[in-house]
N, C-alpha and C positions, 0 to 999 in steps of 0.2 A: 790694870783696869782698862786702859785706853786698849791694850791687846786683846782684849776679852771682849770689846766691844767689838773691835773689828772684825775677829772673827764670828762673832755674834749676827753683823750683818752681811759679813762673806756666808754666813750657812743659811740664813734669810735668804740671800737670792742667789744662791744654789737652789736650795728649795724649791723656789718658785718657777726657776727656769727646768728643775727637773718635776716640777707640776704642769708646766706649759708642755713640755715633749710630752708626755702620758695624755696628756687632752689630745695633743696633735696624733696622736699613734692611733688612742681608738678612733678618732672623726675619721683618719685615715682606713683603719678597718671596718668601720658602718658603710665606707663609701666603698670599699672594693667587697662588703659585704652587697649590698645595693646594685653595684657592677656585676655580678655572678647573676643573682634573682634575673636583672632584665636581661643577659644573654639566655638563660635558661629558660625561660618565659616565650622569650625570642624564638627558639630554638625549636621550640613546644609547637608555638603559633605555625612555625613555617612546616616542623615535620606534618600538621593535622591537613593542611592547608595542603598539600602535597597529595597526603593521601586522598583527600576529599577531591580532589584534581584528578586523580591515577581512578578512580571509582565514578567519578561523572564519565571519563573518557571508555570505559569499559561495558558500562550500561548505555543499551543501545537505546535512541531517539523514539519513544514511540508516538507514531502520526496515525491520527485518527482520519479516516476515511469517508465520505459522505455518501459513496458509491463505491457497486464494486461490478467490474466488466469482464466475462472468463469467457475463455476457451475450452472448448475438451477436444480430441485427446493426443495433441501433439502425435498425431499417425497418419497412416495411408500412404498413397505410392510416394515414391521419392519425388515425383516431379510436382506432388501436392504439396511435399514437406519444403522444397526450395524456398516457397515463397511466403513461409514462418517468421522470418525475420522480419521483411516489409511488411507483413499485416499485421506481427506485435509495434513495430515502428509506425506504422500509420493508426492504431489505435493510443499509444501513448500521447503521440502529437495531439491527432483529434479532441479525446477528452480529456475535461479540465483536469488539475493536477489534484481536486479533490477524489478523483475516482483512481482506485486501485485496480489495478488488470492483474487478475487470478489465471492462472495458466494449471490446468490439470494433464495428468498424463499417469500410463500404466506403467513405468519404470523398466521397459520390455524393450528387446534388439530394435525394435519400432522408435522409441525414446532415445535410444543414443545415435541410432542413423540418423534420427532429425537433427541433433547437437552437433553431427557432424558434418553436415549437409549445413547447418547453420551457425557457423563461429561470430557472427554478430550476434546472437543472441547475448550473448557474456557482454559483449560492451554495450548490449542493451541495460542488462544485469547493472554495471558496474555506474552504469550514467544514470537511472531512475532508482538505486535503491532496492530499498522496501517498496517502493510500489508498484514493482513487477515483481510474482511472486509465484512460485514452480509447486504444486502438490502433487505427492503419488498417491495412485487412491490406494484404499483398501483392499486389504488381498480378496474377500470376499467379492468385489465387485471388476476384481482387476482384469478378469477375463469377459467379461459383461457385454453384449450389444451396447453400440454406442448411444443407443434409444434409449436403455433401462440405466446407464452410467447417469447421461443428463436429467434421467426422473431419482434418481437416486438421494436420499434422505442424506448420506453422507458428504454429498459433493455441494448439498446446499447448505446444511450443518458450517461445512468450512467457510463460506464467505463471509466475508468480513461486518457487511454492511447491508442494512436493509434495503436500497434502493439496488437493481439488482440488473443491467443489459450483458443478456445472452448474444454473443456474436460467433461466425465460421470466418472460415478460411474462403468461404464462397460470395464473400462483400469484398466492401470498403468503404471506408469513411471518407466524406468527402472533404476536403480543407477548403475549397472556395464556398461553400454551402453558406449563408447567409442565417441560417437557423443551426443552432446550437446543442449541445446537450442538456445544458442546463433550461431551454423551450420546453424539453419535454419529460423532465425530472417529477412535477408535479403529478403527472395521470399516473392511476394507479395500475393501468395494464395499457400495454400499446403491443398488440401482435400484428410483425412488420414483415413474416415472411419467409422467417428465417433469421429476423432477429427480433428479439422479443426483450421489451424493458418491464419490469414488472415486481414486486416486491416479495421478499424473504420469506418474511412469515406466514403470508399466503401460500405459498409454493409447499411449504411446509405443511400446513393443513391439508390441503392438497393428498401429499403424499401421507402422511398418518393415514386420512381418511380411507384413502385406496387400499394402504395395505392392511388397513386395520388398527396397524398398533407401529410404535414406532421401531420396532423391533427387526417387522420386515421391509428389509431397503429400499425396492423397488417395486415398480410396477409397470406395466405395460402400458406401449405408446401408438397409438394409430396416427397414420397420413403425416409422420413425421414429430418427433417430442415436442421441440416449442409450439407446433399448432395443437398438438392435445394436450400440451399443458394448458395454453392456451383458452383451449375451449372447456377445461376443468375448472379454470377459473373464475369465466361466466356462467357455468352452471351454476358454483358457488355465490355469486350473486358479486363478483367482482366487474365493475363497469369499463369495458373495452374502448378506448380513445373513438373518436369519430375519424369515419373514411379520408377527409380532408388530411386531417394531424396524420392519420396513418403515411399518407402521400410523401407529406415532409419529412414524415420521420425515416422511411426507407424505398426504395424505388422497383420493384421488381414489376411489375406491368407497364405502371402508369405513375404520373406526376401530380402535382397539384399547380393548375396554371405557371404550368413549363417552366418552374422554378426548380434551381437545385437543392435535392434532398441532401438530409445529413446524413444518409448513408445507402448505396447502391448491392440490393440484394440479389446474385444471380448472374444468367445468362441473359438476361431478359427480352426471352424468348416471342415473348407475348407483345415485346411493344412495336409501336411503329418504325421502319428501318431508319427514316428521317429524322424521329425523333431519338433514336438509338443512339444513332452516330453523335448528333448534337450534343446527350447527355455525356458520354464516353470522353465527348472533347473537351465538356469542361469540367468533368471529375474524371483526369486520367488515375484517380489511383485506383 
């Protein structure tokens, strides 16, 4: 009896202690089931996380523009095309960084001499972005008078933005100017001469109206395209800045109380030699 007993409670706790290891095995298997779940989990998180990483960096930054300031057509002699780089560089400085500078061109031996003639243009490229930006026009317009290119339905189509300054290669903007771009952002037409600030959708009707339909691209331009765009636009009943703002806004005759303008149109043939030299001196660009 007493042996029967003792083994009675030798198998009791056997029992129990091979009851206790089966508790401890599965707790043990919940918890390396648990440990699997949060690496995989983990793993999930970091692969998505990556990719959504690889997918931001790939899609480019888009910036909206308040303004937009173009050229046409990156051509004429070499010794006009030299001086591309400083008047895309002296136009980026100038206006504020809301405004985009459109660069048009016919993609012709005329286009890559200038590129070649201009190797800062590329670390123009590489330093501003998106906000220097090269178009080839259309074939239909690619051999075009430079008159009917800048009346052209297509070349206005591409800019970006409604607020819209026409500039050459025959200014400069001036960096000590005390008057701004943003002075004269508001008027809905300012014709300076040879640069003209003026808006999109107007230009646009404009050109529909001219050619009828918007089908045909161009139209014809007298005494120079931004002065008969120009004067297209107050026939239209677009209101032309007053004499004074014109002054400041651009300089090809004459000043507005011997201040410097925001930008110097010309040879300016027409002004006083004293007051020439003076202006030259303090907008050497």
């Amino acid at each position: 009896f007493v042996l029967l007993c003792a083994l009675a409670i030798t198998g009791g706790a056997v029992w129990a202690l091979l009851s206790e290891r089966s508790e401890l095995q599965r707790q043990m298997t919940e918890l390396r089931r648990d440990s699997v779940k949060q690496h995989e989990t983990h793993e999930q998180q970091t692969k998505t996380w990556r990719q959504e990483v690889q997918k931001a960096l790939k899609t480019p930054v888009r910036t909206s523009y308040n303004a937009s300031a173009f050229f046409c057509c990156f051509d004429g002699p070499a010794w006009m095309q030299k001086r591309y780089t400083v008047m895309l560089g002296n136009a980026l400085n100038a206006l504020p960084p809301s405004v985009k500078v459109q660069v048009f061109h016919r993609g012709d031996a005329s286009w890559e001499r200038g590129l070649h003639l201009n190797p800062g243009v590329e670390r123009l490229k590489q330093t501003h972005g998106s906000r220097l930006a090269f178009h080839e026009l259309p074939l239909r317009i690619r051999k075009a008078k430079r008159s009917d290119v800048l009346l052209s339905y297509d070349l206005w189509n591409t800019l970006d933005a409604e607020i819209v300054l026409a500039f050459g290669s025959g200014g400069a903007f001036c960096a000590n100017a005390l008057v701004h771009f943003e002075d004269f952002a508001s008027f809905e037409l300012i014709d300076g001469d040879g640069l003209l600030l003026t808006r999109k959708s107007a230009v646009l009707d404009v050109i529909r109206h001219k050619a009828g339909s918007s089908n045909c691209r161009c139209i014809e331009g007298k005494h120079g395209p931004t002065r008969y765009l120009a004067s297209q636009l107050t026939s239209g009943g677009a209101l032309d800045a007053p004499r004074k703002v014109k002054e400041h806004f651009a300089a090809s005759s004459a000043t507005a109380d011997d201040a410097l303008p925001f930008a110097v149109v010309g040879t300016l043939p027409a002004m006083d030699a004293a007051k020439r030299s003076d202006l030259i001196e303090r907008c050497p660009e």
